[in-house]
BAZA-46816 format. One record per atom (N, C-alpha, C): residue number from 1; residue in three letters; chain; atom name; x, y, z. Coordinates in steps of 0.2 Angstrom, whole numbers. Layout:
# residues N
<r n="NUM" res="ala" chain="A" atom="CA" xx="X" yy="Y" zz="Z"/>
...
END
This chain:
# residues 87
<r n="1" res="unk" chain="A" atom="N" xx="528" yy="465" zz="414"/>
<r n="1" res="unk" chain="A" atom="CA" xx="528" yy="470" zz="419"/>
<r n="1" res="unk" chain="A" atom="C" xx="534" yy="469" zz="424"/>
<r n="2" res="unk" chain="A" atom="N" xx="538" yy="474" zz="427"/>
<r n="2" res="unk" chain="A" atom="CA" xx="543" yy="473" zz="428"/>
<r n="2" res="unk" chain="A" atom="C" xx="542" yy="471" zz="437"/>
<r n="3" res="unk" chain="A" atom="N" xx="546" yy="468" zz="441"/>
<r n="3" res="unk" chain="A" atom="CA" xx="544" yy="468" zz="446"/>
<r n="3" res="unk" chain="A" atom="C" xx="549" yy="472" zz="452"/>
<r n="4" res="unk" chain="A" atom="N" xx="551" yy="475" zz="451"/>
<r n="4" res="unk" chain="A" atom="CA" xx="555" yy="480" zz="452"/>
<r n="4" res="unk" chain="A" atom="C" xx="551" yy="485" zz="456"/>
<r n="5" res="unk" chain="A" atom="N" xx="553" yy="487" zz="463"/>
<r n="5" res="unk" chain="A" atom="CA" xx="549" yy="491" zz="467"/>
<r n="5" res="unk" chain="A" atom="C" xx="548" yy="499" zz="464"/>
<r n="6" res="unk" chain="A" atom="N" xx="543" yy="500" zz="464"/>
<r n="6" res="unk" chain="A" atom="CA" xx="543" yy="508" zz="462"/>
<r n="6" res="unk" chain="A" atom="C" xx="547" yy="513" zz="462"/>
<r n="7" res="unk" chain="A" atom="N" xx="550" yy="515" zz="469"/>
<r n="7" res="unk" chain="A" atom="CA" xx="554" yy="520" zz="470"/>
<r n="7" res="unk" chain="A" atom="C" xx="559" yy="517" zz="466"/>
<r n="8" res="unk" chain="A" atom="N" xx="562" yy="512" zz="463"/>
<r n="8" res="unk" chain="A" atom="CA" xx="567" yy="511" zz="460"/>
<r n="8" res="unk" chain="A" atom="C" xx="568" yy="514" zz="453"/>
<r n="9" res="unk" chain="A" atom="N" xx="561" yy="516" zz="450"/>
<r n="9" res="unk" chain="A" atom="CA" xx="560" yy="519" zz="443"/>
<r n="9" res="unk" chain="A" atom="C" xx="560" yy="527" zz="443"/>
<r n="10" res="unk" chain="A" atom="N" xx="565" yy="528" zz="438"/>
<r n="10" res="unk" chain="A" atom="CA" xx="563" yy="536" zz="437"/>
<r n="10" res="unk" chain="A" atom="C" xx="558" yy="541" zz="438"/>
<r n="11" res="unk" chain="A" atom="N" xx="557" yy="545" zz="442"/>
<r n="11" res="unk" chain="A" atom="CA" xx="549" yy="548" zz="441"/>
<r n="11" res="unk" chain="A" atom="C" xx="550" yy="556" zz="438"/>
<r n="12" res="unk" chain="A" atom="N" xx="546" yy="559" zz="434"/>
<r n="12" res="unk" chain="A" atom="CA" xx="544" yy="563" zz="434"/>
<r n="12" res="unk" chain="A" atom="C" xx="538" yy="567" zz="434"/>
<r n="13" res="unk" chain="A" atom="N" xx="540" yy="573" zz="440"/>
<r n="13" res="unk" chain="A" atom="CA" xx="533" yy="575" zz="441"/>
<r n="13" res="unk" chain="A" atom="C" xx="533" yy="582" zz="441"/>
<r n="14" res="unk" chain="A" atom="N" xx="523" yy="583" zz="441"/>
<r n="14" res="unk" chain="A" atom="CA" xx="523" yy="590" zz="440"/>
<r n="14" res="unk" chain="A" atom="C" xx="518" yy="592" zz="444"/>
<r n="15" res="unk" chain="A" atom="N" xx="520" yy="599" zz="450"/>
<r n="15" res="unk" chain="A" atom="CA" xx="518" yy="601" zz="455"/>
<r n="15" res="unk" chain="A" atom="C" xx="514" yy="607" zz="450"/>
<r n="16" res="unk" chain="A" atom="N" xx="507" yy="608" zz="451"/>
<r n="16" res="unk" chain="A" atom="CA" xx="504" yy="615" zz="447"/>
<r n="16" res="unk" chain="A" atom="C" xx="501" yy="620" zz="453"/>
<r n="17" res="unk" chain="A" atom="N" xx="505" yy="627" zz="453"/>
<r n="17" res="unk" chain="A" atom="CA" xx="504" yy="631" zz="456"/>
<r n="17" res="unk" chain="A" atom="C" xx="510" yy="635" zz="459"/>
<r n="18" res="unk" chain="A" atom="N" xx="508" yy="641" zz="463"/>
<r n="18" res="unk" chain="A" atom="CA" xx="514" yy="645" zz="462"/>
<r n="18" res="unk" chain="A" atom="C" xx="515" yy="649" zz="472"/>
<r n="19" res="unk" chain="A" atom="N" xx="512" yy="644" zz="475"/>
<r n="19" res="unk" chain="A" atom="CA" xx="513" yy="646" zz="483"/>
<r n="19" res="unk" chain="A" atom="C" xx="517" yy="641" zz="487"/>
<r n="20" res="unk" chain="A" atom="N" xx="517" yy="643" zz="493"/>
<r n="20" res="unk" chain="A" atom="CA" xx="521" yy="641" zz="496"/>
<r n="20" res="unk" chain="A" atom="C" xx="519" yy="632" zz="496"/>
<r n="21" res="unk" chain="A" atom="N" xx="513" yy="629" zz="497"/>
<r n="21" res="unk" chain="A" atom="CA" xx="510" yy="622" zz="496"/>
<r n="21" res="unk" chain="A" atom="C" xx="514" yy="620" zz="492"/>
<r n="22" res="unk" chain="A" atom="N" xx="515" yy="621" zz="486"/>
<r n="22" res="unk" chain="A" atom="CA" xx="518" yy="618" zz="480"/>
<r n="22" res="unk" chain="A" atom="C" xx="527" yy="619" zz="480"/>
<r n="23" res="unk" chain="A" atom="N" xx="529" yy="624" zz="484"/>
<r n="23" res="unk" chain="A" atom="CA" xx="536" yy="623" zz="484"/>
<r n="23" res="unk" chain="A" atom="C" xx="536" yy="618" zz="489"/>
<r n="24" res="unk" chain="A" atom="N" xx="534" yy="617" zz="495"/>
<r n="24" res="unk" chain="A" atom="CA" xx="536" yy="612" zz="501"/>
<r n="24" res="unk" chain="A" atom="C" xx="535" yy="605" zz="499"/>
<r n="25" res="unk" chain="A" atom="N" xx="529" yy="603" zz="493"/>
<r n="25" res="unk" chain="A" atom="CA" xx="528" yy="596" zz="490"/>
<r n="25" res="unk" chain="A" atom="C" xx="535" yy="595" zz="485"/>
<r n="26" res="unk" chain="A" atom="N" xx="535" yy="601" zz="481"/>
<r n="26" res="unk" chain="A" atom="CA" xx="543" yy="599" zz="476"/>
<r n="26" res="unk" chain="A" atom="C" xx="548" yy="598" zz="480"/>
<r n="27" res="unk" chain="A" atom="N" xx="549" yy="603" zz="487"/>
<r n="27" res="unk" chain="A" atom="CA" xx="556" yy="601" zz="491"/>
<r n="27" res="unk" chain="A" atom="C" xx="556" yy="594" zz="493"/>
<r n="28" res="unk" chain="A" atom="N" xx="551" yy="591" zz="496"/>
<r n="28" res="unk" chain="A" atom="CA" xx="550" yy="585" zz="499"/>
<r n="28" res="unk" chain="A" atom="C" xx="550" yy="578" zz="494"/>
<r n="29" res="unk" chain="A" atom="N" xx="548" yy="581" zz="486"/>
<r n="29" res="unk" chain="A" atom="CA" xx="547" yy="574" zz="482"/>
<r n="29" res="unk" chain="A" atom="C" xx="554" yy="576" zz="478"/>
<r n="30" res="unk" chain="A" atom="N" xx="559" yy="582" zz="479"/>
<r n="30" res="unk" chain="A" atom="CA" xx="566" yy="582" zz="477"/>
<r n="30" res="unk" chain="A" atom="C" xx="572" yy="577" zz="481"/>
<r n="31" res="unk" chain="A" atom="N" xx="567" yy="575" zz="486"/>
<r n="31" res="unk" chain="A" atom="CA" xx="573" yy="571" zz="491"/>
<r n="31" res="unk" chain="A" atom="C" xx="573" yy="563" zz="489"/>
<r n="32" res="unk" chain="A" atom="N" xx="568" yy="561" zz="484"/>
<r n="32" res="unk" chain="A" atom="CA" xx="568" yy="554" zz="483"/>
<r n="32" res="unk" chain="A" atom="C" xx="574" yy="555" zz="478"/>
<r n="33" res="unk" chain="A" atom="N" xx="577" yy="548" zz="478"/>
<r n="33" res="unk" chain="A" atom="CA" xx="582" yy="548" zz="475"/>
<r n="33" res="unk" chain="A" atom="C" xx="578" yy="544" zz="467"/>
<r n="34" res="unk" chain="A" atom="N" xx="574" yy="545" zz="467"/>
<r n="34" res="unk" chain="A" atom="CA" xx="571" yy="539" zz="460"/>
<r n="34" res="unk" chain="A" atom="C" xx="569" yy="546" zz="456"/>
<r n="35" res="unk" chain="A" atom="N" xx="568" yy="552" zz="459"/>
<r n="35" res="unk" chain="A" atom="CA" xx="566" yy="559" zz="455"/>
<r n="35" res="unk" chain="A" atom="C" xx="569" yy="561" zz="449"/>
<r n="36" res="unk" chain="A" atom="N" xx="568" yy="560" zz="442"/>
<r n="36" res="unk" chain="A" atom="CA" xx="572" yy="561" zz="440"/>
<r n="36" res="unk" chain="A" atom="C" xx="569" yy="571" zz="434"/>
<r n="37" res="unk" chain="A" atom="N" xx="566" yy="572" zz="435"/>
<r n="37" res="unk" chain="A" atom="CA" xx="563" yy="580" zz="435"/>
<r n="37" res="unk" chain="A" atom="C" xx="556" yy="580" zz="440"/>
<r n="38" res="unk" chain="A" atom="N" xx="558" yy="588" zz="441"/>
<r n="38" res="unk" chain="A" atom="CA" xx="551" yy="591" zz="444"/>
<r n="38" res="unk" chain="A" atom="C" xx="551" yy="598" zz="440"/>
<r n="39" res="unk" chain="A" atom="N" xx="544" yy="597" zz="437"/>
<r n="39" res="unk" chain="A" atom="CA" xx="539" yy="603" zz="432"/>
<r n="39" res="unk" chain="A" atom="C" xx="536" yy="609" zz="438"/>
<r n="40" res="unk" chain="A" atom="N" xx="538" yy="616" zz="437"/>
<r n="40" res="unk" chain="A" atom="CA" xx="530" yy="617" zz="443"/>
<r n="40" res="unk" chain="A" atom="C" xx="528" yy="623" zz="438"/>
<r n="41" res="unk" chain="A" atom="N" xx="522" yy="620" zz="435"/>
<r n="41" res="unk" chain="A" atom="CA" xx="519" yy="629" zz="429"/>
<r n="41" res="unk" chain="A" atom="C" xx="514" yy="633" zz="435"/>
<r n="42" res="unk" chain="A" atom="N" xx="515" yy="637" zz="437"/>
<r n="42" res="unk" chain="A" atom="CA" xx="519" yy="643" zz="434"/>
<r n="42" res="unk" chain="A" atom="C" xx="524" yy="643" zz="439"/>
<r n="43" res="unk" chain="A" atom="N" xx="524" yy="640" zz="444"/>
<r n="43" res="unk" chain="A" atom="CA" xx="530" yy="641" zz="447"/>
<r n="43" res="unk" chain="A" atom="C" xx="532" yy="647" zz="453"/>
<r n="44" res="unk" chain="A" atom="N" xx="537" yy="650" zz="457"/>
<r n="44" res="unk" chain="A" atom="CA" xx="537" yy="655" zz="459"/>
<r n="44" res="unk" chain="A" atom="C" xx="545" yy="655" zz="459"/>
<r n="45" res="unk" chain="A" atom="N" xx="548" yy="660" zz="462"/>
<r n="45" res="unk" chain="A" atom="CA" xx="555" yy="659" zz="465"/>
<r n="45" res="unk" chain="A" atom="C" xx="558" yy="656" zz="470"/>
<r n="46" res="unk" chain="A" atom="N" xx="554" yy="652" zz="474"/>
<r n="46" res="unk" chain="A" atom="CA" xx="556" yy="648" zz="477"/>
<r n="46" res="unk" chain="A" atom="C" xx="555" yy="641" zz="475"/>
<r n="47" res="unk" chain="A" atom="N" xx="550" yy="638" zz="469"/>
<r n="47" res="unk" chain="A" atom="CA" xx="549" yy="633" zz="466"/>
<r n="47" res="unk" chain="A" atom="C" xx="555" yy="631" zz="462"/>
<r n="48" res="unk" chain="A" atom="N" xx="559" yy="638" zz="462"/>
<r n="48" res="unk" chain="A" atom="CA" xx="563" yy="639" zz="455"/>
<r n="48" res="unk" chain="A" atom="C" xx="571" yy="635" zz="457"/>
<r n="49" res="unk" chain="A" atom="N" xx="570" yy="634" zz="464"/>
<r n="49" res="unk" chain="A" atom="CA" xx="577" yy="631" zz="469"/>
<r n="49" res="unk" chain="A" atom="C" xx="575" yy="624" zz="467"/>
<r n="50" res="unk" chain="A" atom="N" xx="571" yy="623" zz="466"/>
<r n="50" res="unk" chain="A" atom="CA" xx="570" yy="614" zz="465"/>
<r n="50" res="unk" chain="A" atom="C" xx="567" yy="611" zz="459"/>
<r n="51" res="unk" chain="A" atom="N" xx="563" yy="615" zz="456"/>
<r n="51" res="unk" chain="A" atom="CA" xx="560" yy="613" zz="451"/>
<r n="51" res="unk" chain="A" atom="C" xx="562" yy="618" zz="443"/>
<r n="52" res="unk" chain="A" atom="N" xx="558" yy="614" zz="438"/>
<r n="52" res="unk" chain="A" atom="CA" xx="559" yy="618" zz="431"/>
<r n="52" res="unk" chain="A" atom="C" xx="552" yy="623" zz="429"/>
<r n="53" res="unk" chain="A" atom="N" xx="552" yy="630" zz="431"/>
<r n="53" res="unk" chain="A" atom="CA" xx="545" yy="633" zz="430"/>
<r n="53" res="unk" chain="A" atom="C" xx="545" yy="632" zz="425"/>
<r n="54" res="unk" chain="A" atom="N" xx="537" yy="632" zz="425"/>
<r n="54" res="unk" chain="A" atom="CA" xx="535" yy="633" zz="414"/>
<r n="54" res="unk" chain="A" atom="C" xx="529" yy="639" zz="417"/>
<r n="55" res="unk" chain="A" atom="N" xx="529" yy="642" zz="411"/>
<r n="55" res="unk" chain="A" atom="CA" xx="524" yy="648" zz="409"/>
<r n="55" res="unk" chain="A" atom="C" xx="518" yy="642" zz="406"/>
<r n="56" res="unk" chain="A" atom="N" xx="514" yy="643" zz="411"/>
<r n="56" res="unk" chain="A" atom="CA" xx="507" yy="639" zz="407"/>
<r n="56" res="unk" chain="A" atom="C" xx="501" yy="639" zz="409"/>
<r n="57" res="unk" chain="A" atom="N" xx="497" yy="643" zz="407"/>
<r n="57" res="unk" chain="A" atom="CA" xx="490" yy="644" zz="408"/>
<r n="57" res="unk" chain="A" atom="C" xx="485" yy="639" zz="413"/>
<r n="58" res="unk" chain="A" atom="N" xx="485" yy="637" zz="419"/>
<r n="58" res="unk" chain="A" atom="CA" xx="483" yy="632" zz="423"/>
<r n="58" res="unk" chain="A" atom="C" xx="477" yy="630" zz="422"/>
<r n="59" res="unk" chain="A" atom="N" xx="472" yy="634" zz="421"/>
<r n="59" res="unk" chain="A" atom="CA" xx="466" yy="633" zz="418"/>
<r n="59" res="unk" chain="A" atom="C" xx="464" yy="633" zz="409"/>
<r n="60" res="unk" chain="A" atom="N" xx="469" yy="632" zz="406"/>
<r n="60" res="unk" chain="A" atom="CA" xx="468" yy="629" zz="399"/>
<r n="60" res="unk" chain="A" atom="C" xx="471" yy="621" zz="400"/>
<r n="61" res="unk" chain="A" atom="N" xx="465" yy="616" zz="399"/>
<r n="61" res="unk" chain="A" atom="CA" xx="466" yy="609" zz="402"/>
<r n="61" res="unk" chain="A" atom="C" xx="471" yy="605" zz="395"/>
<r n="62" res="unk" chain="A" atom="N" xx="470" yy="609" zz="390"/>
<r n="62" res="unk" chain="A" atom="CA" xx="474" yy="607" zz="385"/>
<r n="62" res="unk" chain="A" atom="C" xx="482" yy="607" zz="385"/>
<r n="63" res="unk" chain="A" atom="N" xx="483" yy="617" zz="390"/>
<r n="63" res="unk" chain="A" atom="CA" xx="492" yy="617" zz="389"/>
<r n="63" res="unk" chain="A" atom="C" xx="493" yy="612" zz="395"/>
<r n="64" res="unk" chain="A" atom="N" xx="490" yy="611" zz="401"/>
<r n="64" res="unk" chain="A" atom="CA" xx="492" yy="608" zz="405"/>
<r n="64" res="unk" chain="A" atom="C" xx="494" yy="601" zz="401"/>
<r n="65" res="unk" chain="A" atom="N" xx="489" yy="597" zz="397"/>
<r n="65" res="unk" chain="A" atom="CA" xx="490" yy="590" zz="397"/>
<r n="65" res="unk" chain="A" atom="C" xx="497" yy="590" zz="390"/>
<r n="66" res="unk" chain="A" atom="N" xx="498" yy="596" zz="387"/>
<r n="66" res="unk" chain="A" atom="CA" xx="504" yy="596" zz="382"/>
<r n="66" res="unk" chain="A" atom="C" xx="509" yy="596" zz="386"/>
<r n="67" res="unk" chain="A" atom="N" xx="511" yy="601" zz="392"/>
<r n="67" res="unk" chain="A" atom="CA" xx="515" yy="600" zz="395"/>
<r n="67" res="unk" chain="A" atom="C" xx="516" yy="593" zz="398"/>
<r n="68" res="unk" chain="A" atom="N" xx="512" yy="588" zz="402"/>
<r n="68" res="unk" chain="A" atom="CA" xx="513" yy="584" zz="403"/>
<r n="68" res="unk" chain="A" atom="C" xx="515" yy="579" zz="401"/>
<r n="69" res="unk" chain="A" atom="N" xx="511" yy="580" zz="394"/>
<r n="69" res="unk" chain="A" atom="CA" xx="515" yy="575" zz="387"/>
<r n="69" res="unk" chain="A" atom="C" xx="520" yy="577" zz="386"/>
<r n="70" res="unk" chain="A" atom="N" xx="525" yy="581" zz="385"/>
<r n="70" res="unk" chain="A" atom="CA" xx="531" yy="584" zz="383"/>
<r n="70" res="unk" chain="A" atom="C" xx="537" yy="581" zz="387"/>
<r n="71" res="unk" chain="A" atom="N" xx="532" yy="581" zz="393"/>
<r n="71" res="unk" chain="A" atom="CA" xx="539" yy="580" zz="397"/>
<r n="71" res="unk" chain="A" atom="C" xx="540" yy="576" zz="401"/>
<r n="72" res="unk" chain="A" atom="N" xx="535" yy="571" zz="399"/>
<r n="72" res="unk" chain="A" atom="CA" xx="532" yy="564" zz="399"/>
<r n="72" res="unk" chain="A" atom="C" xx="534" yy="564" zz="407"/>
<r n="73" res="unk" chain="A" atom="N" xx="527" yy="565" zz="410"/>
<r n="73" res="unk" chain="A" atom="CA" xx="528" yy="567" zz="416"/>
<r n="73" res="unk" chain="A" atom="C" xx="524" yy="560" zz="419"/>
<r n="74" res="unk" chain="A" atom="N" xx="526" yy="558" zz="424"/>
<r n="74" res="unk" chain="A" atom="CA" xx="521" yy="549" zz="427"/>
<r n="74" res="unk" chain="A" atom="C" xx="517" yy="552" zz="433"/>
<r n="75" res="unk" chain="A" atom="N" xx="518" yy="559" zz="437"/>
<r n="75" res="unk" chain="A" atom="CA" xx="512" yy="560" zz="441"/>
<r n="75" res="unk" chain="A" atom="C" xx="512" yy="568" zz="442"/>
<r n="76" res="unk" chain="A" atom="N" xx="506" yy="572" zz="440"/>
<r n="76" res="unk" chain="A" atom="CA" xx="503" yy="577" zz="439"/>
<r n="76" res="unk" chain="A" atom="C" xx="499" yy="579" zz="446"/>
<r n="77" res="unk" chain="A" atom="N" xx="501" yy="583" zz="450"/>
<r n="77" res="unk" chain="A" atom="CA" xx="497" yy="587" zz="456"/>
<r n="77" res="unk" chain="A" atom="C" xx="496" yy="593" zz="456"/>
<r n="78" res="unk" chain="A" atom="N" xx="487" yy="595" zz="453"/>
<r n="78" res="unk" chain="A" atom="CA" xx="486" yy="601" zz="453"/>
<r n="78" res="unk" chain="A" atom="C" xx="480" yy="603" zz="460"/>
<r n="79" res="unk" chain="A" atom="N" xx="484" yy="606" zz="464"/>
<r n="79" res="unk" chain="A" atom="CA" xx="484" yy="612" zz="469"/>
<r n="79" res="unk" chain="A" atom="C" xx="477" yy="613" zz="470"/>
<r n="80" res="unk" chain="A" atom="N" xx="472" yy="612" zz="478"/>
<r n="80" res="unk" chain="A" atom="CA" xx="466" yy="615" zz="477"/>
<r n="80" res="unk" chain="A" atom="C" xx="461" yy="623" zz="476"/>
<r n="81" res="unk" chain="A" atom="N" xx="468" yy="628" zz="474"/>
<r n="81" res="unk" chain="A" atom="CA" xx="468" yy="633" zz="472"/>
<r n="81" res="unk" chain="A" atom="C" xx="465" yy="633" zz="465"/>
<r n="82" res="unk" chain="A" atom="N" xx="466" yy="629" zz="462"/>
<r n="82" res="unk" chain="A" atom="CA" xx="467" yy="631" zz="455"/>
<r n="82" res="unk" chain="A" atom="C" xx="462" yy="629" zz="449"/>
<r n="83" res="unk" chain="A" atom="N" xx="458" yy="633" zz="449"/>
<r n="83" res="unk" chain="A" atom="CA" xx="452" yy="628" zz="445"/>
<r n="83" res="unk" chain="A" atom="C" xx="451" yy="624" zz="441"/>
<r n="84" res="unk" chain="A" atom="N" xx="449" yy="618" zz="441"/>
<r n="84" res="unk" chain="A" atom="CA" xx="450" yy="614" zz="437"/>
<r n="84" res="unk" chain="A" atom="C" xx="446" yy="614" zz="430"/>
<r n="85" res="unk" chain="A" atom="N" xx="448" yy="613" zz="426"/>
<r n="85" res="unk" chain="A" atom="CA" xx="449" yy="616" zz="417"/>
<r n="85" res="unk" chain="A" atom="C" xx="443" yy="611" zz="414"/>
<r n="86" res="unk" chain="A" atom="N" xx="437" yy="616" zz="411"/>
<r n="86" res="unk" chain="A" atom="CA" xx="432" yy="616" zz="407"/>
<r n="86" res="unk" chain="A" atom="C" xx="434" yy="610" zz="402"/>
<r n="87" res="unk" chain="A" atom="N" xx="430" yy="604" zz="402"/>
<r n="87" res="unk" chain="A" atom="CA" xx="430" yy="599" zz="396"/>
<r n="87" res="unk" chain="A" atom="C" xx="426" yy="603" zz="389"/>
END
């Protein structure tokens, strides 16, 4: 394991949700310079200035965790709008 402080590693993350909450988290976690993508499914037009929308059914716990894997994301924040998906 590396000993290299955290912020030094590339991160990629994914903001879920499509309000104003979720643009103001991807503005602010755009300003680290270790960012190296930000996801926001579904996104809106103003996520759309900072981040990469994806069309993704929020409450299918499946598309969520395909997208995460896809795009091999290290931290996932879904939103307390958004119902959390049936096991």
């Amino acid at each position: 394991m590396s000993s290299a402080p955290i912020a030094s590693f590339p991160w990629r993350s994914s903001f879920s949700g499509s309000g104003a909450r979720e643009h103001t988290l991807l503005l602010a976690r755009s300003r680290y310079p270790c960012v190296e993508a930000l996801i926001c499914p579904p996104g809106n037009a103003g996520t759309a200035h900072v981040a990469d929308n994806r069309s993704v059914q929020l409450t299918d716990g499946a598309a969520v965790v395909a997208l995460a894997q896809e795009g091999a994301i290290d931290l996932v924040v879904i939103g307390p709008d958004v119902p959390r998906p049936a096991r």
